[in-house]
C-alpha positions as CSV (number, residue, x, y, z in Angstrom):
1,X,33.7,-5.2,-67.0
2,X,32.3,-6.3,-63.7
3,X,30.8,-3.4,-61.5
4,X,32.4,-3.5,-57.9
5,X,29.4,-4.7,-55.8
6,X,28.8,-1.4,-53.0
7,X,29.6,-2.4,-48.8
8,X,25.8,-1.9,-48.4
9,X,25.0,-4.3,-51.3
10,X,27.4,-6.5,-49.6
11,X,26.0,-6.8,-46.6
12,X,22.2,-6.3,-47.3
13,X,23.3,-9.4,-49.6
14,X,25.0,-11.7,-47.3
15,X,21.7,-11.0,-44.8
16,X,18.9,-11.7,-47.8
17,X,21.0,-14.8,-48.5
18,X,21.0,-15.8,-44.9
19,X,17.0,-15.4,-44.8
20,X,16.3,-17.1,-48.1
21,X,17.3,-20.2,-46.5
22,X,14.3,-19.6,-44.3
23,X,11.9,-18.6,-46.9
24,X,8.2,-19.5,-46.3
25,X,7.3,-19.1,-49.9
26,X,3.5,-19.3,-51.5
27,X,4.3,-20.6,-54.8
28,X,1.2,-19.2,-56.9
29,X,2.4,-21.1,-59.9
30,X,5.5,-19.7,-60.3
31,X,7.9,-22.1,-58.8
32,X,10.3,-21.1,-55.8
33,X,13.3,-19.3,-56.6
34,X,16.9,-21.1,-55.7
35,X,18.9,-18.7,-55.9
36,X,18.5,-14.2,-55.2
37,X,19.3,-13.9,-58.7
38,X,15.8,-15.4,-59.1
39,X,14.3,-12.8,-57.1
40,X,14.5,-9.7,-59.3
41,X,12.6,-6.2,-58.2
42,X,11.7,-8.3,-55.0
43,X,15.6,-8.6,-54.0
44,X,16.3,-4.6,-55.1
45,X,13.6,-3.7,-52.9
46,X,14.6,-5.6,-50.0
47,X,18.2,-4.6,-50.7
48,X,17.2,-0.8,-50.7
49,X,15.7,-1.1,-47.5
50,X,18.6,-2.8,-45.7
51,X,21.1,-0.3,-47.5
52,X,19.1,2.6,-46.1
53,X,20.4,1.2,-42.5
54,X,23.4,0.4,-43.4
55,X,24.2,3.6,-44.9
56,X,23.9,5.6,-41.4
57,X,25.5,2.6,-39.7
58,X,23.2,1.4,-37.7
59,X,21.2,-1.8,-36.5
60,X,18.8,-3.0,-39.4
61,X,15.3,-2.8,-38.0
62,X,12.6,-5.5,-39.0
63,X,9.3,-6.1,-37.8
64,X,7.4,-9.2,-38.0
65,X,3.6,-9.7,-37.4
66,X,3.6,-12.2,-34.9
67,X,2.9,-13.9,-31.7
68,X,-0.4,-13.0,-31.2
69,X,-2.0,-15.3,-28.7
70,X,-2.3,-19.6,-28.7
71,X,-4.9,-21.2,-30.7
72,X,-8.2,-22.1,-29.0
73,X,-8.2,-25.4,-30.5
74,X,-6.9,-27.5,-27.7
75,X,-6.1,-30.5,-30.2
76,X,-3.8,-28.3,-31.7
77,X,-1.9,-26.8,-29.0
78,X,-0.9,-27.7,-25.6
79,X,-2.6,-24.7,-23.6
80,X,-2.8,-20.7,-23.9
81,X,0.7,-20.1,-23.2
82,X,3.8,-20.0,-24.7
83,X,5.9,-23.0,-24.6
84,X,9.0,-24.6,-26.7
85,X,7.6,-23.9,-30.0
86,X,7.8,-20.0,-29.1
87,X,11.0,-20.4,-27.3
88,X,12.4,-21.9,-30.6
89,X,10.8,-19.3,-32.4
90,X,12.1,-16.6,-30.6
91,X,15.9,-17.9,-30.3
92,X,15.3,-18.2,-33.9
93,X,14.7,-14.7,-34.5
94,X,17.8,-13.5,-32.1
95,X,20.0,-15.6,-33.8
96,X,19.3,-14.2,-37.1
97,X,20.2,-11.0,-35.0
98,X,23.4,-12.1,-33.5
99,X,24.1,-13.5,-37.4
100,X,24.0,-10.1,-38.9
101,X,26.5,-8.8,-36.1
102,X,28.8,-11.1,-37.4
103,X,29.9,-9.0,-40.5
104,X,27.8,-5.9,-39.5
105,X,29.1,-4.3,-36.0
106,X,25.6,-2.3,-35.8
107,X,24.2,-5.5,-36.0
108,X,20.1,-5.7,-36.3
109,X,17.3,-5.6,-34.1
110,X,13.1,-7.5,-34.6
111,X,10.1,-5.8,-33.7
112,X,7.5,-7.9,-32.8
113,X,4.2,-6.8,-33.7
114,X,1.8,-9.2,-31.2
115,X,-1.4,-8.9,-33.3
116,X,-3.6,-10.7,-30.7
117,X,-5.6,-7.6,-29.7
118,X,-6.4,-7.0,-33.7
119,X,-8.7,-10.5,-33.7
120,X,-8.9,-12.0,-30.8
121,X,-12.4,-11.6,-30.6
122,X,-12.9,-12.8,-34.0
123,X,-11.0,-16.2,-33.2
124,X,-12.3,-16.6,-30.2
125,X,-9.6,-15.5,-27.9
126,X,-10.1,-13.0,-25.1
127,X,-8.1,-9.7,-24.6
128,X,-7.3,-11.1,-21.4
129,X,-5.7,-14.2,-22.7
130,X,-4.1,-12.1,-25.1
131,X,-2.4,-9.7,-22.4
132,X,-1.3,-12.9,-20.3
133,X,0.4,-14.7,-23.7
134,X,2.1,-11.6,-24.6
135,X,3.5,-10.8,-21.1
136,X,4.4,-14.1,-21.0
137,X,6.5,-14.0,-24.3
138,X,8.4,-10.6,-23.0
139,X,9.3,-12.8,-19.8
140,X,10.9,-15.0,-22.4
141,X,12.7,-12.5,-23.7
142,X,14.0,-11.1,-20.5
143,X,14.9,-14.3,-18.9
144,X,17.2,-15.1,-21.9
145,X,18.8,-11.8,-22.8
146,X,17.4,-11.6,-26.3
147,X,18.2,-8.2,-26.3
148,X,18.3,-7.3,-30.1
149,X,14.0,-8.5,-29.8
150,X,11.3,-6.0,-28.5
151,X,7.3,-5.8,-28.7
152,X,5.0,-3.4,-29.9
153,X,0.9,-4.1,-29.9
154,X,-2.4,-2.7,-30.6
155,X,-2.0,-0.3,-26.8
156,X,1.4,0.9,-27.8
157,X,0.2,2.1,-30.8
158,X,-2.6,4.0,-29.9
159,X,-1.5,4.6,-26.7
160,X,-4.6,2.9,-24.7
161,X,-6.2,-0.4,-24.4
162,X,-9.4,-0.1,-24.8
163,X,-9.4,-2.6,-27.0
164,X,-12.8,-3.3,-28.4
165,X,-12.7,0.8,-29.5
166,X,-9.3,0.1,-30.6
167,X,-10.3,-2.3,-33.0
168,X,-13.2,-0.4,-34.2
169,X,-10.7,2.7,-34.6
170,X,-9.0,-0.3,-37.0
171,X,-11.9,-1.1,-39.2
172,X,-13.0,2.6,-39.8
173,X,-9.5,4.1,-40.4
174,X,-7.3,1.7,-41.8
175,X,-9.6,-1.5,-43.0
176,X,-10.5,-2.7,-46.9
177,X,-14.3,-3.1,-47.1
178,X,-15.2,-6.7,-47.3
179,X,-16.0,-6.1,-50.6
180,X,-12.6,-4.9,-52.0
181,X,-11.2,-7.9,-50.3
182,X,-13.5,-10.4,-51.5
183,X,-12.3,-9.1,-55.1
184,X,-8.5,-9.5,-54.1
185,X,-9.0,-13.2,-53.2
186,X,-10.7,-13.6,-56.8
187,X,-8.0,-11.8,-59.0
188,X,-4.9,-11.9,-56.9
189,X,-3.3,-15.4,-55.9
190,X,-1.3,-14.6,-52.7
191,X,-4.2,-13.0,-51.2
192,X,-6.3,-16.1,-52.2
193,X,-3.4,-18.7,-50.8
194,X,-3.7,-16.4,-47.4
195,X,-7.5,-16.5,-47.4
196,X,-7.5,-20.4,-47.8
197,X,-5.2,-21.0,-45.5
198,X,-6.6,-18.7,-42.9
199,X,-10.1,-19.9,-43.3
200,X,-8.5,-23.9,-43.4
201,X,-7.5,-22.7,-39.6
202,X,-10.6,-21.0,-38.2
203,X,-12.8,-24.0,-39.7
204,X,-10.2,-26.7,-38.0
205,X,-10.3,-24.3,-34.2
206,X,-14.4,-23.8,-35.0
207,X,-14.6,-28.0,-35.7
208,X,-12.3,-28.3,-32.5
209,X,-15.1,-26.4,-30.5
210,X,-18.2,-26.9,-31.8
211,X,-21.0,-28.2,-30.4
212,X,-22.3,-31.8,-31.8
213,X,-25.6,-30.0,-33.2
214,X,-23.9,-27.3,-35.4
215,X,-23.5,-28.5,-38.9
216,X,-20.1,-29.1,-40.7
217,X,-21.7,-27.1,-43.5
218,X,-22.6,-24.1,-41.0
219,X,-19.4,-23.9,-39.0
220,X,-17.7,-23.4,-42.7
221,X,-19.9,-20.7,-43.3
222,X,-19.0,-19.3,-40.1
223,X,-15.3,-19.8,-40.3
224,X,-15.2,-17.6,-43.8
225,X,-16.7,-14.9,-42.8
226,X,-14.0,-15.0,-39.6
227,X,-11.5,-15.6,-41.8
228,X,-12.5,-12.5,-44.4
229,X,-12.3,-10.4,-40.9
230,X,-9.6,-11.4,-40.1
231,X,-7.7,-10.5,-43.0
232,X,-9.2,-7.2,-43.2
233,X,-7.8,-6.3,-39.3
234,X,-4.6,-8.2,-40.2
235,X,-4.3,-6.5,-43.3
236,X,-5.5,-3.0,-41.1
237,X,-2.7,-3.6,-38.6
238,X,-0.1,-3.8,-41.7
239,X,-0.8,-0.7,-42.3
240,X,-0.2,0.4,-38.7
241,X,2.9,-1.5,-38.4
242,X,4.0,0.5,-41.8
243,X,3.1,4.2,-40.1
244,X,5.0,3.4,-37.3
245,X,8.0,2.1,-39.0
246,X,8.1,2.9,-42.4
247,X,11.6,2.2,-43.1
248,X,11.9,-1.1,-41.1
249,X,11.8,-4.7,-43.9
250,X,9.4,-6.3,-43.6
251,X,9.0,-10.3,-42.7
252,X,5.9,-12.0,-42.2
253,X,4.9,-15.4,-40.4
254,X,2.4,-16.5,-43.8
255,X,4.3,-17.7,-47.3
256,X,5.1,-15.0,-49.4
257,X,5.0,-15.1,-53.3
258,X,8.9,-14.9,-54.3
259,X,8.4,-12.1,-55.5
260,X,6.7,-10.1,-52.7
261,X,8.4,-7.2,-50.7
262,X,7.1,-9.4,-48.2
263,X,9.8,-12.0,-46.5
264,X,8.1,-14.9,-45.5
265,X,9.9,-16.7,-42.9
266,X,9.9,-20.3,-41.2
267,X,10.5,-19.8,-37.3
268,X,10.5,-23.7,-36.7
269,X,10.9,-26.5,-38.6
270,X,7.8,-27.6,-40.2
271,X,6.2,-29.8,-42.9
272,X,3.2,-27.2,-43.3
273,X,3.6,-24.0,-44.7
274,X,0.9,-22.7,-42.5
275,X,1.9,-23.6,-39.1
276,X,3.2,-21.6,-36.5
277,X,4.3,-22.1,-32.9
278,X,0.9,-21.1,-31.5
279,X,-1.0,-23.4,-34.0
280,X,1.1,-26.4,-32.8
281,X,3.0,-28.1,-30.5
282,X,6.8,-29.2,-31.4
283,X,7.8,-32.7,-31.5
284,X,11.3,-33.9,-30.9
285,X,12.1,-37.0,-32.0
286,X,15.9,-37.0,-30.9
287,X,17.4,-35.4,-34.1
288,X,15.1,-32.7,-35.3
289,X,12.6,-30.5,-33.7
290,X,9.2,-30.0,-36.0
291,X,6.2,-28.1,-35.8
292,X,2.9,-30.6,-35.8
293,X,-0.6,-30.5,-34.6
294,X,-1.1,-32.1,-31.0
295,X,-3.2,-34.7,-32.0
296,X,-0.4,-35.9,-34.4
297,X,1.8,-36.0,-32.1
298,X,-0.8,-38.2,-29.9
299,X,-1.5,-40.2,-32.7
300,X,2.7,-41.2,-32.9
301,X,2.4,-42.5,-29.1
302,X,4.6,-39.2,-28.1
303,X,4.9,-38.7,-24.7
304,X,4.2,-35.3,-23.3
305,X,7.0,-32.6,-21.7
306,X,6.8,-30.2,-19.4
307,X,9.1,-27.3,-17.8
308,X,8.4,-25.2,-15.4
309,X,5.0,-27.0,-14.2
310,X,4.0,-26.0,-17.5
311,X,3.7,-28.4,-20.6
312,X,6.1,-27.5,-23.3
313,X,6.5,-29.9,-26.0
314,X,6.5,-33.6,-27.3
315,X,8.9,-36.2,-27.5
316,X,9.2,-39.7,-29.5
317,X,11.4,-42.3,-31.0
318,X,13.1,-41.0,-34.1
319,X,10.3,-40.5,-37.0
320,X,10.2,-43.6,-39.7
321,X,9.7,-42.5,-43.1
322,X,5.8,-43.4,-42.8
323,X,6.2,-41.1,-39.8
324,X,6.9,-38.3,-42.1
325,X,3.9,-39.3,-44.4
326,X,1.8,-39.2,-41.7
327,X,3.2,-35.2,-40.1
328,X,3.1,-34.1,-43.9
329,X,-0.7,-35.2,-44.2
């Protein structure tokens, strides 16, 4: 005999359901799951944590890892602030909001946890640049109403910004030594898939900056070790993020195995797995908006948009199929 499926299974079902179709997933050999019956002790987990919500009626929290400052690689991105690829993003994330209310009254509510401050100065981007881009995406969030979005950072956490002893306070207290890490990327796939990916970033920004007597070969050198710091404060600021909310689920902006507690989510349309709204610019082509790298969307012959005195976003004739080829390379 069938067992009754619970109201919180219900519900914590109809929203992993709603997700999955937005799963950014890091296949490590496994192949990617079609269906939440696929998902085994992942999905109990993630149902357990939306049932403890739903249990005391009210809003189911997440918090996502995001936002933390535009890329310094100006062939990438259109500037240091936010522009239609975050304001996508973001309507994105209060959407999947207002779609919970639908069938849930409590309805749920994203914390977004800017982690510009964490490694800024490791990717070359100032706290003050940082401060700027994350005022500016509150302003977005204001000006629209997203009410069920909020922000927490590096200063809210601590309660100061004195950043550079902030992120030391990071490395001594809550940070992997390089060395444990460096033995995670050998025996563990997802943190292997995040490390190339990560370090395929810092060497493309480092390329995009360099000056024409560095070496390839020494600005790759450079970019790993950035990247291996990076993870470390990124992986230091999870921790964070979990002692200040250690009920909330978690979703993160990187693919995910399928089976990690761990939701990784696509915020924009987008051919790679990797990119996010401040690694690229978005190109509309008249039927779908996508996520590509600037000079892609030079290459194509798109012509530039902006709002506000400020440029948002590309635009071009509807994308051929070699098109596609060519935003997928």
């Amino acid at each position: 005999m069938a067992v009754a499926m619970s109201v919180e299974t219900g519900i914590s079902r109809k929203v992993l359901e709603f997700l999955h179709r937005y799963q950014r997933v890091h296949q490590s050999g496994e192949g990617v799951p079609t269906t939440l019956d696929r998902i085994g002790e992942a999905y109990e987990k993630r149902t357990a944590k939306i049932d403890y919500f739903v249990r005391r009626n009210e809003s189911i929290h997440f918090v996502i890892p995001a936002f933390p400052a535009k890329s310094p690689n100006r062939s990438k991105v259109l500037g240091p602030s936010p522009d239609l690829g975050e304001s996508i993003a973001l309507g994105f994330l209060q959407s999947l909001c207002d779609y919970v209310e639908h069938f849930y009254s409590p309805g749920a509510r994203i914390t977004i946890c800017s982690d510009g401050h964490v490694f800024g100065d490791v990717v070359g981007v100032s706290d003050v640049l940082v401060a700027e881009y994350r005022d500016d995406i509150e302003k977005l969030i204001a000006t629209a109403g997203w009410m069920s979005l909020d922000m927490f950072g590096l200063d809210d956490a601590f309660g100061e910004r004195d950043y550079p002893k902030l992120r030391d306070v990071l490395e001594s207290d809550y940070s992997d030594s390089l060395e444990e890490l460096k033995n995670n990327i050998r025996t563990d796939a997802a943190t292997r898939a995040l490390f190339d990916g990560i370090h395929r970033f810092m060497f493309e920004d480092a390329m995009g900056a360099r000056d024409g007597d560095v070496s390839k070969t020494k600005i790759r050198n450079q970019s790993k070790a950035s990247a291996y710091q990076t993870i470390r404060r990124s992986n230091a600021w999870s921790r964070v993020v979990s002692e200040h909310f250690p009920d909330a689920v978690r979703l993160s902006i990187h693919p995910q195995p399928p089976h990690s507690e761990k939701f990784g989510l696509h915020l924009v349309g987008t051919s790679d797995s990797w990119l996010t709204p401040w690694h690229g610019v978005v190109l509309d082509d008249g039927v779908h908006r996508r996520l590509v790298k600037r000079w892609k969307a030079e290459e194509l012959g798109a012509t530039m948009v902006s709002r506000h005195n400020r440029p948002s976003h590309f635009v071009a004739p509807k994308i051929t199929a070699d098109s596609k080829e060519e935003l997928s390379a």
